[in-house]
DSSP file (Angstrom, degrees, kcal/mol; ACC not computed):
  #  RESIDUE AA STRUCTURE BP1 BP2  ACC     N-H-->O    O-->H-N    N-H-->O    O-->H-N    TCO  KAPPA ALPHA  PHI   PSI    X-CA   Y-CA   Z-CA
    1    1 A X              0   0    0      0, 0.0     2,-0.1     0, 0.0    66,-0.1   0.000 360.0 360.0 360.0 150.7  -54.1   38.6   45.7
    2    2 A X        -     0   0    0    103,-0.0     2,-0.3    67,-0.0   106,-0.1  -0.456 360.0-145.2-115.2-172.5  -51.9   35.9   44.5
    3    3 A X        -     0   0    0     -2,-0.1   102,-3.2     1,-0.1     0, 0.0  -0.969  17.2 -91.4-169.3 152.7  -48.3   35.3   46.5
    4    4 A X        -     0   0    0     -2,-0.3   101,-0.2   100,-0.2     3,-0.2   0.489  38.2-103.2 -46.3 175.8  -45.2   34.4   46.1
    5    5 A X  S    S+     0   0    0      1,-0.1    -1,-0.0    99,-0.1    99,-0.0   0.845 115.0  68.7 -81.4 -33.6  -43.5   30.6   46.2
    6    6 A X  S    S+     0   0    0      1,-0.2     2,-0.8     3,-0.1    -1,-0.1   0.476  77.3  67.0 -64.8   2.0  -42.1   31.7   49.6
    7    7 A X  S    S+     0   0    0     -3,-0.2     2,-0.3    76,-0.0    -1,-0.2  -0.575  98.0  84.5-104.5  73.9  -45.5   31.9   51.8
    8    8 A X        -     0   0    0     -2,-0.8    75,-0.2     3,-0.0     3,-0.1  -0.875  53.4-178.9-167.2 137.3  -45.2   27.9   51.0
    9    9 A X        +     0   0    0     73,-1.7     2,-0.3   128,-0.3    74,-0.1   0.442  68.0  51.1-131.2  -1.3  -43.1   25.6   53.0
   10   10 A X        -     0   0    0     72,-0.5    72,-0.4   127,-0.1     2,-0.3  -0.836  64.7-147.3-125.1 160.8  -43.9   22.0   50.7
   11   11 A X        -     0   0    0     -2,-0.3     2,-0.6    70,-0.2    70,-0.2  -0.889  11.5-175.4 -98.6  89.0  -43.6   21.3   47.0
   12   12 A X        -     0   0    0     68,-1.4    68,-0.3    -2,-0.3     2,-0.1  -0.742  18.1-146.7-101.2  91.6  -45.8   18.9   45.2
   13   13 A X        -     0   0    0     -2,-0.6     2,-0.3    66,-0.1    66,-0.2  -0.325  19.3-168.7 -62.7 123.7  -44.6   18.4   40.9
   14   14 A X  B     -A   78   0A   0     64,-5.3    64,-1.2    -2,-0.1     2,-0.9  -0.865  14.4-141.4-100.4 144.5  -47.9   17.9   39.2
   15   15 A X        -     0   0    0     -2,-0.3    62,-0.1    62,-0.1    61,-0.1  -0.814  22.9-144.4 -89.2 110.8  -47.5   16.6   35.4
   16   16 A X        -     0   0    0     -2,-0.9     2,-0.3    59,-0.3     3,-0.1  -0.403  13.3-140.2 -86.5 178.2  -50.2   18.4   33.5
   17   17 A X    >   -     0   0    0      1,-0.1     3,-2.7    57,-0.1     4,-0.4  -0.948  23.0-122.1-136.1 147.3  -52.1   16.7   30.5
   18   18 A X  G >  S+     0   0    0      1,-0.3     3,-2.6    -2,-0.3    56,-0.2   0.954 121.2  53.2 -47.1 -45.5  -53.5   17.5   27.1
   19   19 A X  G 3  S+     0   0    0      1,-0.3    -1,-0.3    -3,-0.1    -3,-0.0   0.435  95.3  72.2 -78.2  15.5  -56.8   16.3   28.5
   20   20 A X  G <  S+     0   0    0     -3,-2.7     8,-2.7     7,-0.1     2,-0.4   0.741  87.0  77.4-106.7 -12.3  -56.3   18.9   31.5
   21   21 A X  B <  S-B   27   0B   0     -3,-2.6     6,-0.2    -4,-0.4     4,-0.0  -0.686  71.0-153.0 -95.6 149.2  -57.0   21.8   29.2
   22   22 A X    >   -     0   0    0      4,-2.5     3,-2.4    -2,-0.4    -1,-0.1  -0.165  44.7 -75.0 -90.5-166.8  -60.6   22.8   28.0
   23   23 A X  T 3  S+     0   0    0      1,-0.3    -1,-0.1     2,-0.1    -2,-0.0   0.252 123.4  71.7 -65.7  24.0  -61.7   24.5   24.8
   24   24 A X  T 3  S-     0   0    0      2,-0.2    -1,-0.3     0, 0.0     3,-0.1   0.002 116.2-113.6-126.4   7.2  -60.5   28.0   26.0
   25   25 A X  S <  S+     0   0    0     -3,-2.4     2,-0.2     1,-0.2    -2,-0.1   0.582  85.0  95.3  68.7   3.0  -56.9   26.3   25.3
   26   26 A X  S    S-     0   0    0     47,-0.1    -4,-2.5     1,-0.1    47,-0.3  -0.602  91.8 -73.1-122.1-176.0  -55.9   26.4   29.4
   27   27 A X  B     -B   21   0B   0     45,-0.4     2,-0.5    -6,-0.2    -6,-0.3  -0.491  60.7-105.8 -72.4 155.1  -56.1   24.0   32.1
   28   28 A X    >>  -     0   0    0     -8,-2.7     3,-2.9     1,-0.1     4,-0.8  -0.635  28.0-123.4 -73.9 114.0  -60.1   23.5   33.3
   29   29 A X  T 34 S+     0   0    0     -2,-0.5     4,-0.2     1,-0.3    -1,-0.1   0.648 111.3  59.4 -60.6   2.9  -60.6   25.1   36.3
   30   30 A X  T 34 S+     0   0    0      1,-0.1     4,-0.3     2,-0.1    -1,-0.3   0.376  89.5  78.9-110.9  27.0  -61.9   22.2   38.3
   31   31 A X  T <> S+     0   0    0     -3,-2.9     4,-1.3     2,-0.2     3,-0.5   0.726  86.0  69.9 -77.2 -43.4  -58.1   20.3   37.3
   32   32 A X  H  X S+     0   0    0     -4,-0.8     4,-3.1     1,-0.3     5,-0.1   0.808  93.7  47.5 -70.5  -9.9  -57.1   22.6   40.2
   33   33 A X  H  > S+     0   0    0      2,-0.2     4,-1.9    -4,-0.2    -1,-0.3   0.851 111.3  49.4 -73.7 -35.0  -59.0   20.5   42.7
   34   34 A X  H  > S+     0   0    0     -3,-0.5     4,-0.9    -4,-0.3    -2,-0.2   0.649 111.4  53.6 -84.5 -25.3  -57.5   17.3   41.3
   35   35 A X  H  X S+     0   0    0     -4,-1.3     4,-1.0     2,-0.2    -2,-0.2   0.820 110.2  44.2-100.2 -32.2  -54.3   19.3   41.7
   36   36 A X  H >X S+     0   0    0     -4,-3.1     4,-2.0    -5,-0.2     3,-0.7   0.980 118.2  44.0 -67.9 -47.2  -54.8   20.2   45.6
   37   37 A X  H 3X S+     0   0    0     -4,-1.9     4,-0.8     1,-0.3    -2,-0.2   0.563 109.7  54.6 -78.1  -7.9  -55.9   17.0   46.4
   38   38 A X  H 3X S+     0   0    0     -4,-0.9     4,-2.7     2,-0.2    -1,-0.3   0.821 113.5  43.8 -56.6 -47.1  -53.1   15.2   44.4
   39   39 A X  H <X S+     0   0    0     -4,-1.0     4,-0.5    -3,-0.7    -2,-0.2   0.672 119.6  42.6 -98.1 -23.0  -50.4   17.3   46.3
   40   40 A X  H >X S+     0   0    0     -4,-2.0     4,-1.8     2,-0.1     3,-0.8   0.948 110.9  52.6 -99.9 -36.9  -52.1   16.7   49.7
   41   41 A X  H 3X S+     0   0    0     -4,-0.8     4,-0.6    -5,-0.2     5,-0.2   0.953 111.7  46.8   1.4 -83.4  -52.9   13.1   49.2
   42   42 A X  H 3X S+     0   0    0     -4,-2.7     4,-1.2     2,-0.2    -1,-0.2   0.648 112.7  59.6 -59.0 -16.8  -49.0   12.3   48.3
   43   43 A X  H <X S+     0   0    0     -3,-0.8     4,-1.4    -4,-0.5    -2,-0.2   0.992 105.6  39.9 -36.9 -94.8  -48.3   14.4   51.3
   44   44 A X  H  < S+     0   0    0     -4,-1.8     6,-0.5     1,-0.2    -2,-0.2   0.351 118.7  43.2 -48.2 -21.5  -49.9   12.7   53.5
   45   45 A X  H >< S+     0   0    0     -4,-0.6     3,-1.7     4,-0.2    -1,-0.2   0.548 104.4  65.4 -94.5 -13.7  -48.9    8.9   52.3
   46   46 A X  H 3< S+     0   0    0     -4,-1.2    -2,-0.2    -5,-0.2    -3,-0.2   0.979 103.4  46.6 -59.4 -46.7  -45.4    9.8   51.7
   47   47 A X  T 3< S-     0   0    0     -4,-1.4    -1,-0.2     1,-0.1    -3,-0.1   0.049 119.9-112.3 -41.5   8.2  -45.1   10.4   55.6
   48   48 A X  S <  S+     0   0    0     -3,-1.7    -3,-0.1    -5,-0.2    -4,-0.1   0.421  88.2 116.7  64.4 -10.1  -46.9    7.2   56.1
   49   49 A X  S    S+     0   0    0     -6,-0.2     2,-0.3     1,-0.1    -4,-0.2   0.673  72.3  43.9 -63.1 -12.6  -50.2    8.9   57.6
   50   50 A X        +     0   0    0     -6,-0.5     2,-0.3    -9,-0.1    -2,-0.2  -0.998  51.1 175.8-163.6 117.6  -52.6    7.7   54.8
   51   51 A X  B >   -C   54   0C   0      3,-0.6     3,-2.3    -2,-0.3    -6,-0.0  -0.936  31.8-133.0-146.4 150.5  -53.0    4.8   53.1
   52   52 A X  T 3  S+     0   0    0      1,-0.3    -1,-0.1    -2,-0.3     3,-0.0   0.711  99.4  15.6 -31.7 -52.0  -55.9    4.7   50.6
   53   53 A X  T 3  S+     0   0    0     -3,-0.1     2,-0.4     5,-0.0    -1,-0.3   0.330 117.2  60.7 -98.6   3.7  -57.4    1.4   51.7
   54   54 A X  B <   +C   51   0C   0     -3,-2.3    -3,-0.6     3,-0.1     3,-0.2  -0.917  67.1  50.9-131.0 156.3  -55.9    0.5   55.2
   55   55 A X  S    S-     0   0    0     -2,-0.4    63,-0.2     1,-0.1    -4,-0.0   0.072  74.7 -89.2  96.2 160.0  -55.7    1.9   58.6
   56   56 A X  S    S+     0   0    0     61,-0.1     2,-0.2    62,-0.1    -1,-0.1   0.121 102.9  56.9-109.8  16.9  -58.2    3.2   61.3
   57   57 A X        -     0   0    0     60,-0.2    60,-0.3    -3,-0.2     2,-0.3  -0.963  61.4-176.2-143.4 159.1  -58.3    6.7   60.5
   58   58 A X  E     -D  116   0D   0     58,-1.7    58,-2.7    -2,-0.2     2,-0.7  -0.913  22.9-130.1-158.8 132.9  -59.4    8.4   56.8
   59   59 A X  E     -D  115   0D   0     -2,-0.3     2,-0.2    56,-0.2    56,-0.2  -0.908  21.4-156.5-106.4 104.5  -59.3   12.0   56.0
   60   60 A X  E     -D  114   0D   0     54,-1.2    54,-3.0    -2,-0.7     2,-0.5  -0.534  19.1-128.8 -73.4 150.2  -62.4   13.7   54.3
   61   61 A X  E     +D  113   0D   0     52,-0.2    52,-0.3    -2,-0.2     3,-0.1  -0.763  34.0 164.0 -72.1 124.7  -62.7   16.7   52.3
   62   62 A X  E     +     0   0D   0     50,-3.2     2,-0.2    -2,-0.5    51,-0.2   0.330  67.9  23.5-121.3  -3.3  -65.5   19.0   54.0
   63   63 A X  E     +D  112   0D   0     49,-1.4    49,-2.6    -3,-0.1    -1,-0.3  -0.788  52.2 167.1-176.5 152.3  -64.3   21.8   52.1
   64   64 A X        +     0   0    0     -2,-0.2    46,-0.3    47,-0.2    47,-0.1  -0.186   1.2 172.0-118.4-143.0  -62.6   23.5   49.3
   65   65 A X        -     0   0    0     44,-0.1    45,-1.9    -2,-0.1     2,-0.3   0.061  11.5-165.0 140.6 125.4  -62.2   26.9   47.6
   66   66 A X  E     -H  109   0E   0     43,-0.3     2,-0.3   -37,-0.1    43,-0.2  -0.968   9.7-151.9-154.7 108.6  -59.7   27.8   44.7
   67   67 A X  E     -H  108   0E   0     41,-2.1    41,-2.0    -2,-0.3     2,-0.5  -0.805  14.3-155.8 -21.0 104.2  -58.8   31.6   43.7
   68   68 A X  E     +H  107   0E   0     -2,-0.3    39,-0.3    39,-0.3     3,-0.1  -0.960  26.1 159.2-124.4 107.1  -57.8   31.8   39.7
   69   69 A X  S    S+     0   0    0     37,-5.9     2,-0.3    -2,-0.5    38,-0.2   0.543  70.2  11.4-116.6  -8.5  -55.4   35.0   38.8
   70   70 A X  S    S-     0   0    0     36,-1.4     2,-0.5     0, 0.0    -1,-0.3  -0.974  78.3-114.5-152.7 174.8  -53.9   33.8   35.7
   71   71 A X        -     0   0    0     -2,-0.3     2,-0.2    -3,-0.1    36,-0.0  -0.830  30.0-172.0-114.6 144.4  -54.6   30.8   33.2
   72   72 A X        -     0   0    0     -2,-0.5   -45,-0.4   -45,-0.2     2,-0.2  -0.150  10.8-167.7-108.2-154.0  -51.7   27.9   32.8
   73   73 A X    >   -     0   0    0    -47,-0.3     3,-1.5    -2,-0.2   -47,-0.1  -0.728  21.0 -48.6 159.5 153.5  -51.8   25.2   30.2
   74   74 A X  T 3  S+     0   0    0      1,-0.3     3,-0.1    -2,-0.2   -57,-0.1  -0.465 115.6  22.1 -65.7 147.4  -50.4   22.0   29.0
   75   75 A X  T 3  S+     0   0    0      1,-0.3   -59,-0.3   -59,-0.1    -1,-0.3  -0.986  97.3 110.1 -83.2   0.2  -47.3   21.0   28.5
   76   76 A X  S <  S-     0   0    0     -3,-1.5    -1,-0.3   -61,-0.1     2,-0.3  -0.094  77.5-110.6 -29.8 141.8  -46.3   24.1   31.3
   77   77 A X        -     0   0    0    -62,-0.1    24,-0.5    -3,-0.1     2,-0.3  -0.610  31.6-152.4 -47.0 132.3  -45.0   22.2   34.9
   78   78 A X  B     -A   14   0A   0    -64,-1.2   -64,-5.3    -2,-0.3     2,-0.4  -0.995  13.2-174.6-100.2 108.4  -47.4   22.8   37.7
   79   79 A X  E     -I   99   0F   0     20,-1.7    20,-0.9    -2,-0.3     2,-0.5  -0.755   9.5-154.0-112.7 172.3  -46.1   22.8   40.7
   80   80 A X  E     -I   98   0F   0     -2,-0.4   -68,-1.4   -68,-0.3     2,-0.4  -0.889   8.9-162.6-121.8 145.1  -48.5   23.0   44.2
   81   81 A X        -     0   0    0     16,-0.9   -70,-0.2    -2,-0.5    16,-0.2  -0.974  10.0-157.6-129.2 149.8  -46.9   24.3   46.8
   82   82 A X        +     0   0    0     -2,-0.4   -73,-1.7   -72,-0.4   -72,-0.5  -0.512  17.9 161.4 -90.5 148.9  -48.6   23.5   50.3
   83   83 A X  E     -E   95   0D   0     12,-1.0    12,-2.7   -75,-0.2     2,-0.3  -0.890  38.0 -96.9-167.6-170.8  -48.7   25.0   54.2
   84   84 A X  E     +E   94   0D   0     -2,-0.3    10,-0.2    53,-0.2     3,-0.1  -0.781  34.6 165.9-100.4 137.2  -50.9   24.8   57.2
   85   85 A X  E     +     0   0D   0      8,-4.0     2,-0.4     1,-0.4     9,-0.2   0.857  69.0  12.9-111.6 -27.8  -53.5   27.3   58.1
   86   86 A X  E     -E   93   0D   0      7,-0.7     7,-2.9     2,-0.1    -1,-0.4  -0.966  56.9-172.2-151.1 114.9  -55.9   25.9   60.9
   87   87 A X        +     0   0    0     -2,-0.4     5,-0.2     5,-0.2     2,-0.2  -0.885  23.2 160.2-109.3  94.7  -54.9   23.0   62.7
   88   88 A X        -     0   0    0     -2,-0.4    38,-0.2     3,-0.4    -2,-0.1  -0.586  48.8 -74.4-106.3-175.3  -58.0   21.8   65.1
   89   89 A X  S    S+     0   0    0      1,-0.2    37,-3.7    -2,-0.2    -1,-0.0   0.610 125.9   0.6 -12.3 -60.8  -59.1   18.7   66.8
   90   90 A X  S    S+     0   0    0     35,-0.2    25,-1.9    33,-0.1    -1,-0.2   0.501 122.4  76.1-126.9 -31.4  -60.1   17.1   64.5
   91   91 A X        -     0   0    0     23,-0.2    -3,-0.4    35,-0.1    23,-0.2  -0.264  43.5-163.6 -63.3 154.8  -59.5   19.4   61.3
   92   92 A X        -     0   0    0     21,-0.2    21,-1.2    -5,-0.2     2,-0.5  -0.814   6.4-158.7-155.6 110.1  -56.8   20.5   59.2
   93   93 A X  E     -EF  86 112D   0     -7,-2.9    -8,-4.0    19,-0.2    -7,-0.7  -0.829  15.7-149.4 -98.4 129.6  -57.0   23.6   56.7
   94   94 A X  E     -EF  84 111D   0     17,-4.5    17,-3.0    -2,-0.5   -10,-0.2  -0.876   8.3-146.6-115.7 122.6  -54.3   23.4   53.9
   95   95 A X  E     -E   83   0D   0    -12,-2.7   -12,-1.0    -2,-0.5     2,-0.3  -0.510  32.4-175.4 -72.9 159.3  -53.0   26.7   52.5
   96   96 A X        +     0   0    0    -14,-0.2   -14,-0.2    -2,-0.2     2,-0.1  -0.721  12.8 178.5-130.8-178.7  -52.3   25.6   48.3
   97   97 A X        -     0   0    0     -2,-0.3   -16,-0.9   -16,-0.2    11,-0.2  -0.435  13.2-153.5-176.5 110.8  -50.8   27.6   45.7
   98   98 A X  E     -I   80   0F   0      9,-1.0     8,-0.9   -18,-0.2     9,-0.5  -0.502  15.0-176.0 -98.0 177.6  -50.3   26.4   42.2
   99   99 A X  E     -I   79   0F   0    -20,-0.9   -20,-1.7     6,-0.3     6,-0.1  -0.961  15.6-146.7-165.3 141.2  -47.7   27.7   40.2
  100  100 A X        -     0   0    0      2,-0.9   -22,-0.2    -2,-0.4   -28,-0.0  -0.325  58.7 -62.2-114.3-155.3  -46.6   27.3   36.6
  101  101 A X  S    S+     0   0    0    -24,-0.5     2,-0.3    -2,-0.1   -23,-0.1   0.663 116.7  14.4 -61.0  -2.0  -43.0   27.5   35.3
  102  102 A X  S    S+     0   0    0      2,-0.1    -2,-0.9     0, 0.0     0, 0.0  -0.893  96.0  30.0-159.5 155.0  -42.7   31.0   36.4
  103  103 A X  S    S-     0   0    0     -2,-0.3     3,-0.1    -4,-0.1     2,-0.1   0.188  89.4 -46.4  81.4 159.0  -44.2   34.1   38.5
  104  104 A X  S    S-     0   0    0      1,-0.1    -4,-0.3    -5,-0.1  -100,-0.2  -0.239  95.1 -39.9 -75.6-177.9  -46.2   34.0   41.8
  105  105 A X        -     0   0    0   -102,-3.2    -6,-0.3  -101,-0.2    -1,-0.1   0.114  43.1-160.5 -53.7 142.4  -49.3   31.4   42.4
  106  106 A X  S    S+     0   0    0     -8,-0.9   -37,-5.9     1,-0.2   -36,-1.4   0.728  89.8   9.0 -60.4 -42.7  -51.9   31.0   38.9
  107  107 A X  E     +H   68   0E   0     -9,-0.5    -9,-1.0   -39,-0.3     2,-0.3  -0.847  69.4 179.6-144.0 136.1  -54.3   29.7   41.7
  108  108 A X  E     +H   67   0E   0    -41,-2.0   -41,-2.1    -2,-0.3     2,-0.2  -0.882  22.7 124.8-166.5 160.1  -54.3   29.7   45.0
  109  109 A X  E     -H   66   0E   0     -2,-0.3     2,-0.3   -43,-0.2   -43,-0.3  -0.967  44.6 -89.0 164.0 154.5  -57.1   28.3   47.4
  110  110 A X        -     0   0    0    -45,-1.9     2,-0.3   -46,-0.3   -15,-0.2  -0.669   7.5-152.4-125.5-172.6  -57.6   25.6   50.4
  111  111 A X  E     - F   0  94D   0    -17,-3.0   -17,-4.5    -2,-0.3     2,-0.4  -0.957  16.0-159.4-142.7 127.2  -58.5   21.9   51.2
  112  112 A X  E     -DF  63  93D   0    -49,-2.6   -50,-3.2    -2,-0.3   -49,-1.4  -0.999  15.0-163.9-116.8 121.1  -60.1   21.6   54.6
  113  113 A X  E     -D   61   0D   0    -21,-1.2     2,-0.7    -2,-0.4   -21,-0.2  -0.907  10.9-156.8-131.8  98.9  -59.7   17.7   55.8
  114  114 A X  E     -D   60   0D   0    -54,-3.0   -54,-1.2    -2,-0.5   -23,-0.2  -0.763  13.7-139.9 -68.0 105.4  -61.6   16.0   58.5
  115  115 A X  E     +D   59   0D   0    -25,-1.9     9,-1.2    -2,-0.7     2,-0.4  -0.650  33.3 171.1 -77.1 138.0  -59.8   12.7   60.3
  116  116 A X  E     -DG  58 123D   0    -58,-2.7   -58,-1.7    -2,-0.2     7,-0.3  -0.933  42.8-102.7-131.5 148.1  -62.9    9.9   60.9
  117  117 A X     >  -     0   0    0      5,-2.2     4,-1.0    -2,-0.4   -60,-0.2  -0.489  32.7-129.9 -47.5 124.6  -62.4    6.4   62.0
  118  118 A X  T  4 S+     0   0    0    -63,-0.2   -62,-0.1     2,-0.2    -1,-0.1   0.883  98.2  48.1 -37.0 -73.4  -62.8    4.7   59.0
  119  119 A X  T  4 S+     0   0    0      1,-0.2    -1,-0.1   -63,-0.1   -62,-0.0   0.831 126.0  29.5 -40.8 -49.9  -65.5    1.7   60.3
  120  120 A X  T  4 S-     0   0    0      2,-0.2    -1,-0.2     0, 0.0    -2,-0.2   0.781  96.8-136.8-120.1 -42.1  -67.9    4.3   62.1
  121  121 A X     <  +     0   0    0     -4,-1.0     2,-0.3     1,-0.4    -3,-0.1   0.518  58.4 134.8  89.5  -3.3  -67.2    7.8   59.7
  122  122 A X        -     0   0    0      1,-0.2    -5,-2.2    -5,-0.1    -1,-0.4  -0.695  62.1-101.7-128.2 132.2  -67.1    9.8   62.6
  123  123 A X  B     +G  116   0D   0     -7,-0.3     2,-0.3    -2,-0.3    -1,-0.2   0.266  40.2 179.6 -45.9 154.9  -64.3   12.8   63.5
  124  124 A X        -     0   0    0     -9,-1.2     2,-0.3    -8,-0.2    -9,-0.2  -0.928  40.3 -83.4-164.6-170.5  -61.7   11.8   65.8
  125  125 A X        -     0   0    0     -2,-0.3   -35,-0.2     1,-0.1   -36,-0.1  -0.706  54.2-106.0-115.1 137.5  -58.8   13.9   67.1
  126  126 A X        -     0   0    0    -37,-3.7    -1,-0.1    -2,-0.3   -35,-0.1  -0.328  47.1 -93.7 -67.7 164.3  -56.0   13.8   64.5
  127  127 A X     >  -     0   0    0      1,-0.1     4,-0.6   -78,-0.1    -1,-0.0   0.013  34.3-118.5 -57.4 166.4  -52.8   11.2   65.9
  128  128 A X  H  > S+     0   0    0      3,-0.1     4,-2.3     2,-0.1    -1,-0.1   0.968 111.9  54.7 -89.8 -38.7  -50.3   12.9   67.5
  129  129 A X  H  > S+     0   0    0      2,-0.2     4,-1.5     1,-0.2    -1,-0.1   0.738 102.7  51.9  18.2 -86.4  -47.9   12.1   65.3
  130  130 A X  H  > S+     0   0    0      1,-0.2     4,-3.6     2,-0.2     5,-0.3   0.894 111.7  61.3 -61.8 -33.6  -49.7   13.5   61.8
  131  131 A X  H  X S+     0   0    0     -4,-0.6     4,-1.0     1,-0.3    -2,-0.2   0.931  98.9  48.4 -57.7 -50.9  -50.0   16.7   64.3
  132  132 A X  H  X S+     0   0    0     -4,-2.3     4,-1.0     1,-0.2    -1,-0.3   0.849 116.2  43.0 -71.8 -28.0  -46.4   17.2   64.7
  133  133 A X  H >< S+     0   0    0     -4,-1.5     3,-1.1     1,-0.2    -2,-0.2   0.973 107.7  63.4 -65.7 -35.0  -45.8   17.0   60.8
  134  134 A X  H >< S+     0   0    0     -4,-3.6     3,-2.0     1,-0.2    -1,-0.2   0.840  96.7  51.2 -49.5 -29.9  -48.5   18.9   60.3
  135  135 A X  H 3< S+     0   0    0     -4,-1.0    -1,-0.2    -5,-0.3    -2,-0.2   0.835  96.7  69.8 -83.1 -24.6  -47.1   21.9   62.1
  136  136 A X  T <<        0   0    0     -3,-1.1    -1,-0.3    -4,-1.0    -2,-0.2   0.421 360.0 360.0 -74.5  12.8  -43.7   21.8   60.0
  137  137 A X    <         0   0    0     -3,-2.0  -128,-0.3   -54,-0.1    -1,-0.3   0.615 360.0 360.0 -97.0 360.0  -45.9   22.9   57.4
Protein backbone atom coordinates (compact mmCIF):
# COMPACT_ATOMS: atom_id res chain seq x y z
CA UNK A 1 0.00 0.00 0.00
CA UNK A 2 1.58 3.29 -0.83
CA UNK A 3 1.49 6.29 2.06
CA UNK A 4 1.24 9.53 2.40
CA UNK A 5 4.25 12.35 2.57
CA UNK A 6 3.55 12.40 6.38
CA UNK A 7 4.83 8.83 7.52
CA UNK A 8 8.25 10.67 6.40
CA UNK A 9 10.19 12.89 8.61
CA UNK A 10 13.33 13.97 5.84
CA UNK A 11 13.18 15.33 2.25
CA UNK A 12 15.63 14.60 -0.33
CA UNK A 13 14.89 16.83 -4.09
CA UNK A 14 16.06 14.41 -6.71
CA UNK A 15 16.35 16.11 -10.41
CA UNK A 16 15.15 13.45 -12.75
CA UNK A 17 16.75 13.03 -16.29
CA UNK A 18 15.76 12.28 -19.91
CA UNK A 19 18.13 9.35 -19.66
CA UNK A 20 16.16 8.16 -16.31
CA UNK A 21 13.24 7.09 -18.40
CA UNK A 22 13.19 3.76 -20.47
CA UNK A 23 11.28 2.88 -23.62
CA UNK A 24 7.90 2.49 -21.80
CA UNK A 25 8.23 6.43 -21.58
CA UNK A 26 8.63 6.42 -17.39
CA UNK A 27 11.53 6.45 -15.12
CA UNK A 28 13.39 2.72 -15.17
CA UNK A 29 12.71 1.02 -12.27
CA UNK A 30 16.18 0.41 -11.13
CA UNK A 31 16.57 4.75 -11.13
CA UNK A 32 14.70 4.18 -7.88
CA UNK A 33 17.74 2.60 -6.28
CA UNK A 34 19.98 5.42 -7.48
CA UNK A 35 17.26 7.58 -6.00
CA UNK A 36 17.33 5.84 -2.39
CA UNK A 37 20.83 5.82 -2.25
CA UNK A 38 21.20 9.44 -3.57
CA UNK A 39 18.85 10.71 -0.76
CA UNK A 40 20.56 8.58 1.90
CA UNK A 41 24.06 9.22 0.82
CA UNK A 42 23.39 13.23 0.96
CA UNK A 43 21.85 12.44 4.29
CA UNK A 44 24.40 11.14 5.75
CA UNK A 45 27.35 13.61 4.43
CA UNK A 46 25.28 16.62 4.96
CA UNK A 47 25.43 15.77 8.84
CA UNK A 48 29.10 15.23 8.45
CA UNK A 49 28.81 11.25 9.15
CA UNK A 50 30.07 10.16 5.66
CA UNK A 51 32.64 11.15 3.56
CA UNK A 52 33.07 9.16 0.41
CA UNK A 53 36.84 8.68 0.62
CA UNK A 54 37.89 9.54 4.27
CA UNK A 55 37.28 8.46 7.78
CA UNK A 56 37.34 5.14 9.79
CA UNK A 57 33.99 4.00 9.38
CA UNK A 58 31.91 3.25 5.73
CA UNK A 59 28.44 2.27 5.34
CA UNK A 60 27.43 -0.77 3.09
CA UNK A 61 24.37 -1.58 1.44
CA UNK A 62 23.43 -5.36 2.47
CA UNK A 63 20.05 -4.85 1.30
CA UNK A 64 17.44 -3.26 -0.68
CA UNK A 65 13.77 -3.66 -1.80
CA UNK A 66 11.55 -1.05 -3.75
CA UNK A 67 7.53 -1.36 -4.02
CA UNK A 68 6.31 0.44 -7.54
CA UNK A 69 2.38 1.70 -7.38
CA UNK A 70 2.43 4.19 -10.06
CA UNK A 71 4.91 5.21 -12.95
CA UNK A 72 6.64 8.94 -12.80
CA UNK A 73 8.68 10.40 -15.55
CA UNK A 74 11.02 13.04 -16.71
CA UNK A 75 10.86 16.29 -16.38
CA UNK A 76 8.26 15.52 -13.10
CA UNK A 77 10.25 16.54 -9.52
CA UNK A 78 11.09 13.50 -7.50
CA UNK A 79 11.29 13.99 -4.25
CA UNK A 80 12.54 10.94 -1.54
CA UNK A 81 11.36 11.32 1.50
CA UNK A 82 13.28 9.24 4.31
CA UNK A 83 12.67 7.72 8.07
CA UNK A 84 14.15 5.12 10.36
CA UNK A 85 12.86 1.70 10.73
CA UNK A 86 15.37 -0.64 12.57
CA UNK A 87 18.21 0.89 14.26
CA UNK A 88 20.72 -2.13 15.51
CA UNK A 89 24.26 -2.39 16.50
CA UNK A 90 25.66 -2.18 13.85
CA UNK A 91 22.68 -1.73 11.21
CA UNK A 92 20.35 0.85 10.05
CA UNK A 93 17.06 0.18 7.99
CA UNK A 94 15.82 3.28 6.03
CA UNK A 95 12.08 3.66 5.44
CA UNK A 96 12.13 5.60 1.52
CA UNK A 97 9.25 6.84 -0.31
CA UNK A 98 9.53 8.58 -3.65
CA UNK A 99 7.06 10.90 -4.68
CA UNK A 100 6.45 12.87 -7.81
CA UNK A 101 4.90 16.39 -7.95
CA UNK A 102 1.65 15.19 -6.47
CA UNK A 103 -0.30 12.26 -4.53
CA UNK A 104 1.10 9.72 -1.99
CA UNK A 105 4.55 7.65 -2.57
CA UNK A 106 5.07 6.28 -6.70
CA UNK A 107 7.51 3.90 -4.89
CA UNK A 108 8.27 3.13 -1.73
CA UNK A 109 10.91 0.53 -0.40
CA UNK A 110 14.10 0.29 2.04
CA UNK A 111 17.95 0.65 2.14
CA UNK A 112 19.50 -1.52 4.87
CA UNK A 113 23.18 -0.01 5.71
CA UNK A 114 25.94 -1.80 7.60
CA UNK A 115 28.84 0.57 9.44
CA UNK A 116 32.47 -1.37 8.82
CA UNK A 117 35.77 0.06 9.61
CA UNK A 118 36.92 1.00 6.47
CA UNK A 119 40.75 -0.81 6.60
CA UNK A 120 39.39 -4.23 7.87
CA UNK A 121 35.50 -4.36 6.22
CA UNK A 122 34.20 -5.57 9.23
CA UNK A 123 30.70 -4.28 11.22
CA UNK A 124 31.30 -2.12 13.98
CA UNK A 125 28.75 -0.50 16.27
CA UNK A 126 27.47 2.62 14.63
CA UNK A 127 29.12 6.18 16.55
CA UNK A 128 27.10 7.42 18.98
CA UNK A 129 26.61 10.45 17.46
CA UNK A 130 25.23 9.07 13.78
CA UNK A 131 22.83 7.12 16.40
CA UNK A 132 21.33 10.12 17.87
CA UNK A 133 20.54 11.70 14.32
CA UNK A 134 19.50 8.65 13.32
CA UNK A 135 16.65 8.49 15.77
CA UNK A 136 15.25 12.07 14.66
CA UNK A 137 14.44 10.29 11.69
Amino acid sequence: MTEPRDAYRHFHPITTRWADNDAFGHINNVQYYAFFDTAVTAWLIARGFLHPTEGDIVCFVVETGCRYFRPLAFPEPVTVGMRLEKLGTSSIRYGLGVFGAEGPAAATGHFVHVAVNRASGRPVAIPAPLRLALTQL
